[in-house]
TORNU-949369 format. One line per 4 residues: number of its first residue (from 1); for each residue x, y, z of C-alpha. Coordinates in pm, whole numbers, plus 50000, padded with zeros to 5 digits. Each point is the difference from the previous one (the first is absolute). Example, Ala and Ser with C-alpha at 12.3 -4.5 7.8 and 13.67 -1.06 7.14 Angstrom:
<sites>
1) 51230,49550,50780 | 50137,50344,49934 $
</sites>
This chain:
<sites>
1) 50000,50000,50000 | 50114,50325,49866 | 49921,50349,50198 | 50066,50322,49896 $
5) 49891,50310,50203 | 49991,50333,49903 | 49964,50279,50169 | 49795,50320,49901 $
9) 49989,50362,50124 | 50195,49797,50340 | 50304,49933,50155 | 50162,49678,49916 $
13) 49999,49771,50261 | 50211,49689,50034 | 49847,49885,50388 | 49655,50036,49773 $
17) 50122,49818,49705 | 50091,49708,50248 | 49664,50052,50146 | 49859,49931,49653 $
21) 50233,49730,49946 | 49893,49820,50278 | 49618,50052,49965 | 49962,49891,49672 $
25) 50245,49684,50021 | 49663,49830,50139 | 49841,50045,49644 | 50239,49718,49852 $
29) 49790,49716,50077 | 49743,50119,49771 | 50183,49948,49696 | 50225,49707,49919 $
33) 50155,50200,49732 | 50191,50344,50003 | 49821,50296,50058 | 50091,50372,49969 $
37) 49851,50211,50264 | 49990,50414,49938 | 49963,50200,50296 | 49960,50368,49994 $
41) 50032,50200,50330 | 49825,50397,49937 | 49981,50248,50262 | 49773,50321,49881 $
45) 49978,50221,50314 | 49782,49876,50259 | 49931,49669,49782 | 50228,49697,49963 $
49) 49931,49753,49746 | 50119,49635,49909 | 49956,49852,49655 | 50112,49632,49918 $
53) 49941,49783,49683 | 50121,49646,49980 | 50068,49823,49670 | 50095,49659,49946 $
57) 49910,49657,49778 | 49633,50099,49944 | 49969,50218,50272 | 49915,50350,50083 $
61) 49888,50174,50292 | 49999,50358,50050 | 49890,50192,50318 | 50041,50340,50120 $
65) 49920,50155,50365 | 50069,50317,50209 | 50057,50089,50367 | 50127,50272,50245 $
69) 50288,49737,50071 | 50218,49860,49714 | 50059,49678,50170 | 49603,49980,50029 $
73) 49930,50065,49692 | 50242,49717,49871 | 49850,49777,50248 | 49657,50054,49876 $
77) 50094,49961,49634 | 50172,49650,50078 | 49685,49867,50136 | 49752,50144,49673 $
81) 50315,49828,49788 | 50037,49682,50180 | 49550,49984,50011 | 50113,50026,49598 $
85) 50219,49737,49991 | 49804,49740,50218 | 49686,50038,49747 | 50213,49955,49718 $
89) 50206,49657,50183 | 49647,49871,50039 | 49856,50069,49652 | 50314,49818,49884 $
93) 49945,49712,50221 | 49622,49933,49915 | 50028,50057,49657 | 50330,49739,50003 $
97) 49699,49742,50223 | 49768,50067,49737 | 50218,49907,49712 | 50089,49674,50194 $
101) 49711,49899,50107 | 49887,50103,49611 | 50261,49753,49939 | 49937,49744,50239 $
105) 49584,49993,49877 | 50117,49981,49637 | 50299,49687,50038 | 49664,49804,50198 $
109) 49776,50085,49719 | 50180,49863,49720 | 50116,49667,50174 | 49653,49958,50074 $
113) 49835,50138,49640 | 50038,49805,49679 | 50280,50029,49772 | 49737,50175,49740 $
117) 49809,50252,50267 | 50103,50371,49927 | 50079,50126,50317 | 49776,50365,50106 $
121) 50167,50288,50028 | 49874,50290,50200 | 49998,50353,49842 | 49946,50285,50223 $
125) 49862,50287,49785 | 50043,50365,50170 | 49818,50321,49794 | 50177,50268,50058 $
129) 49932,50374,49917 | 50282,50171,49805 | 50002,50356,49990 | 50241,50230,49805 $
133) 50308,50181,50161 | 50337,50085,49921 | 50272,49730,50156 | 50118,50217,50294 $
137) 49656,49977,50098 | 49974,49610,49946 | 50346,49983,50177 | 49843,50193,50303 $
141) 49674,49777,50005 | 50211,49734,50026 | 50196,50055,50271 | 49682,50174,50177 $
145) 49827,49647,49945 | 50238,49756,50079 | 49898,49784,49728 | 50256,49795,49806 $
149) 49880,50156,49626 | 49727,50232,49874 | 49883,50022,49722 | 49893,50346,49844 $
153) 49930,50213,49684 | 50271,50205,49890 | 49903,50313,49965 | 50256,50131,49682 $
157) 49922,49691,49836 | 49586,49877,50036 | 50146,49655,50057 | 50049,49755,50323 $
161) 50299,49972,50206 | 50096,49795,50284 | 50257,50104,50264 | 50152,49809,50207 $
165) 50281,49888,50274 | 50306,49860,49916 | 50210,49722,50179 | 50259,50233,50040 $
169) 49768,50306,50141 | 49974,50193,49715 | 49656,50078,49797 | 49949,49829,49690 $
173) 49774,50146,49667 | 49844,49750,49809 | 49873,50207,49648 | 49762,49821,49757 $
</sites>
C-alpha cells in the first residue's frame, strides 16, 4: 500500500504524516492487491479538511470530511473510507458465492440431464433511461452513482455511449 499526503494552505507535518501512516495501515486487509491511497490535508481559516481516495485492482473509494481538529477530521474520513471498503469486500464476496454456487447448480444439472437437453440460461433484462449529456457529465454521474457503467446519449453526437470503470481505475468510453 502506497500513501502519499499532501498538504494544502498547512504546515507540513512529519508527527502527522506518521499519524496517517499508522491509521490507514489498517485498510490493507481490504484489498489483497496494491492499493494507492491519496490523502489531502487543507486548512482554510477556521475549517480543516481531509480528503482521501484509494485506488487499486478494481477498486475505488473516495471520501472527504472536515473538522475543527485535523487529526479529527482524518479520523472521521478513515471510518466513511473503511464503511467504503467493507461494502465493496462484501459485494465481491457474494457475487464470487453466486458464481459458485451458479457453478455448483449447473455441474449437478448436466450430470443429471441428458446428453441432448439444452441447458436454460437465465437473462436478466434491465430498461434503462438514457438521456443526453456531454461526457464530463456522464463521468460525474458515474462517480455520483457508484455504478460500474452507464450508459448515456452523447450529446455532440445523438448516439449512445457507455462509460465505464477500468481495472486499473481509470474511466473507459465505449463509442458506437
Amino acid at each position: 500500500m502506497q500513501i502519499n499526503v499532501t498538504f494544502r494552505h498547512t504546515d507540513h507535518s512529519d508527527e502527522l504524516k506518521d499519524y496517517i501512516q499508522d491509521r490507514f495501515s489498517r485498510l490493507k486487509k481490504y484489498s489483497d492487491s496494491p492499493m494507492n491511497v491519496n490523502v489531502v490535508l487543507t486548512s482554510e481559516k477556521f475549517r480543516k479538511s481531509a480528503e482521501v481516495v484509494i485506488t487499486g485492482d478494481g477498486i475505488r473509494a473516495a471520501a472527504k470530511q472536515e473538522h475543527d481538529d485535523l487529526r479529527a477530521a482524518i479520523d472521521l474520513v478513515l471510518d466513511k473510507i473503511e464503511r467504503q471498503l467493507k461494502k465493496f469486500r462484501d459485494k465481491v464476496k457474494s457475487k464470487r458465492q453466486a458464481q459458485q454456487n451458479m457453478a455448483q447448480g449447473q455441474g449437478a444439472e448436466s450430470v443429471s440431464s441428458d446428453e441432448t437437453a439444452i441447458p436454460e440460461q437465465v437473462i436478466t433484462i434491465k430498461k434503462i433511461d438514457t438521456k443526453p449529456m456531454s461526457i464530463e457529465e456522464a463521468a460525474d454521474q458515474l462517480q455520483i452513482s457508484g455504478m460500474d457503467f452507464l450508459a448515456f446519449i452523447n450529446a455532440s453526437t445523438n448516439r449512445v455511449n457507455v462509460i465505464y470503470w477500468r481495472k486499473d481505475g481509470s474511466l473507459g468510453l465505449l463509442e458506437p
